[in-house]
N, C-alpha and C positions, 0 to 999 in steps of 0.2 A: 368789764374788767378794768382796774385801774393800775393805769400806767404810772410807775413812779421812775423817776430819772435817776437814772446811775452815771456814775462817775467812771470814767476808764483812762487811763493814764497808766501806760507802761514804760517803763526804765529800762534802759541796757546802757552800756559802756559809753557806745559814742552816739546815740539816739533818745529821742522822744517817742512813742507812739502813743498820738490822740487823735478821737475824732475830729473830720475836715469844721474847718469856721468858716463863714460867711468869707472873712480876708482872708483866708487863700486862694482866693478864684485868680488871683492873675498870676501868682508861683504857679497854679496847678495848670490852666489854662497854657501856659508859657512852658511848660516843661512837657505836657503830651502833646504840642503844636511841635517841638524841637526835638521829639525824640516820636514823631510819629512813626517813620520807616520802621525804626527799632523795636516799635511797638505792634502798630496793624497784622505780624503774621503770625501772631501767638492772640490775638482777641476777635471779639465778636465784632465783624462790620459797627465801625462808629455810625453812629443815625446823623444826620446834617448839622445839628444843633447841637453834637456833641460838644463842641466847645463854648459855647454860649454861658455867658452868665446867666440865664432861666434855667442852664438845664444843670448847672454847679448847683446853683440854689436848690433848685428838686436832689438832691444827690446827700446838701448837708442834712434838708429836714428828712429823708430818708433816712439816715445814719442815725440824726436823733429817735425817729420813733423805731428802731429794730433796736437799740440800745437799751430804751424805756422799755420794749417788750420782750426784752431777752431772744433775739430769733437771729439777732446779727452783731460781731462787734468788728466795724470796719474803722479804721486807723490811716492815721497818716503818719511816714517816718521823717521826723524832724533832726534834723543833725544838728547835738548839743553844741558844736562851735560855733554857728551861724545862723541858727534858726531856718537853715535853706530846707526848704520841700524835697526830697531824694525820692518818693514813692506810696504806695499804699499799699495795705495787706486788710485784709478780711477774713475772718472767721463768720460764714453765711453760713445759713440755709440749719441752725441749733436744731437739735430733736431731743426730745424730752423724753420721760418715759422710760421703754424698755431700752429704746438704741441708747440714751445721752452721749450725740455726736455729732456733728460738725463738718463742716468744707474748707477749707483754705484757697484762696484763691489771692493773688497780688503781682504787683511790677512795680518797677522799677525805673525811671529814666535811664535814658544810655548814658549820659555821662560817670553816672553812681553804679554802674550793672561793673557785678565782680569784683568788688572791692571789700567784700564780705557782709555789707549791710544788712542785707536783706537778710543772712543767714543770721544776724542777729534779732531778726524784725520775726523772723519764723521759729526760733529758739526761745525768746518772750513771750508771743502769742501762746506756743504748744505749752507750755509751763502756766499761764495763766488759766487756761481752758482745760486743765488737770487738775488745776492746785483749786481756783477761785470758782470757776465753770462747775468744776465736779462734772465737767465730761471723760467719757473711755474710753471714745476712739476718733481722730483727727483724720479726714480722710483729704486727698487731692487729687487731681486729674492733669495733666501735661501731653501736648502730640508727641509722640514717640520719637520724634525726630530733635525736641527740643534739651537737646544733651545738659545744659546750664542747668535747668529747671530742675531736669531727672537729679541728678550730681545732686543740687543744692537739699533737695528733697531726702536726696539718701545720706548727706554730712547732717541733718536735723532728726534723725530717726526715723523717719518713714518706709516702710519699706513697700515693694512693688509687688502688687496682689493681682494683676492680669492687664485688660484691654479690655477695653467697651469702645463697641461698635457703634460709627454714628454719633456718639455722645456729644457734642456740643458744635454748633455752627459757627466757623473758624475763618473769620477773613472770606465771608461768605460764600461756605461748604461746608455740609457735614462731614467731620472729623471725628477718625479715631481716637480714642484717648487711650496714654496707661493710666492705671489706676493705683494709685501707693496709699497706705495707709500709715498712722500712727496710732500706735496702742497705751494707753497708758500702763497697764500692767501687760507687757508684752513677753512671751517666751518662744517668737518663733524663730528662733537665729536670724541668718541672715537670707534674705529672701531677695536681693537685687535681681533684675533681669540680667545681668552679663556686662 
C-alpha cells in the first residue's frame, strides 16, 4: 500500500491544531513534567522514558505514518498569540468501512485546563472528521468520576451511551469508563447520565 502524506492543519479562534514537530519536544516535555500531578490520574501509567527525547521522537514519526495511513489524526493545540504548546487531541483508532468512526482522546496542561481551549480543539476535530473524514460517529471514554471531561464532552455534542467495564488501565488499574458518543446525523435527544 502507498502511503501518501496529508496535510492537517486545523483553525479555530484562538488555536492551531497540527501535528507534533521534532521542535516541540522541550514545550512538550516542559509542559507534561509541570503538569504531571494534573495529569497521571486520568492516563495510562507513563513507561520511564516517557519524557525522553527518544521517545518524543517515536511519538512525531508515529503521528506522521497514522496521518499518511489515515488510521489516526493526532494534533497539537498551539495558541495563535504565542505559539505556546496548551495540549493535544487525537482522533485514534479510524474505521473504515461499515462503522467509519473514530476515538477522541486528548489533555490538556493545567495551566490552559478550563479556559475553554480544548472545547475549541474538540468542536474543530468533530467538524473535521464529519465534513473532511466522512466519518459517522466520534466516540470517547472518560472515568466516571472525571466531571471536567464528562461536561466538556457533553458542551461538544457527545452524548453518554453507558459504561465499559475494565475498559482501560488508568494510573495503573483497570478502570471503568463511560462511554459518550458523537453522531453525525444524530436524532437521539439528549442522552446525558444526570
Amino acid at each position: 500500500m502507498l502511503l501518501t502524506r496529508r496535510k492537517v492543519r486545523l483553525d479555530t479562534e484562538r488555536l492551531i491544531l497540527r501535528p507534533p514537530l521534532h521542535g516541540d519536544y522541550r514545550a512538550w516535555a516542559a509542559l507534561r513534567r509541570d503538569s504531571a500531578a494534573f495529569l497521571t490520574p486520568w492516563e495510562p501509567t507513563w513507561a520511564e522514558d516517557h519524557l525522553s527525547r527518544k521517545s518524543f521522537t517515536n511519538r512525531v514519526y508515529w503521528a506522521q505514518r497514522s496521518i499518511a495511513a489515515g488510521s489516526a489524526v493526532p494534533l497539537f493545540l498551539i495558541r495563535r498569540s504565542d505559539d505556546g504548546l496548551l495540549g493535544a487531541i487525537t482522533l485514534d483508532n479510524i474505521r473504515r468501512g461499515p462503522a467509519q468512526a473514530g476515538t477522541t482522546g486528548y489533555w490538556i496542561g493545567q495551566p490552559f485546563a478550563r479556559q475553554g481551549y480544548m472545547r475549541e480543539a474538540v468542536t474543530a476535530l468533530v467538524h473535521y472528521a464529519f465534513t473532511t473524514l466522512d466519518l459517522s460517529r466520534i466516540e470517547a471514554g472518560c472515568l466516571p468520576e472525571n466531571t471536567p471531561s464528562r461536561r466538556l464532552l457533553e458542551q461538544c455534542g457527545y452524548k453518554y451511551e453507558g459504561v465499559a467495564q475494565s475498559y482501560l488501565q488508568i494510573n495503573g488499574r483497570w478502570r471503568n469508563h463511560v462511554l459518550y458518543a458523537n453522531l453525525r446525523h444524530d436524532r437521539r435527544g439528549r442522552t446525558d447520565a444526570g
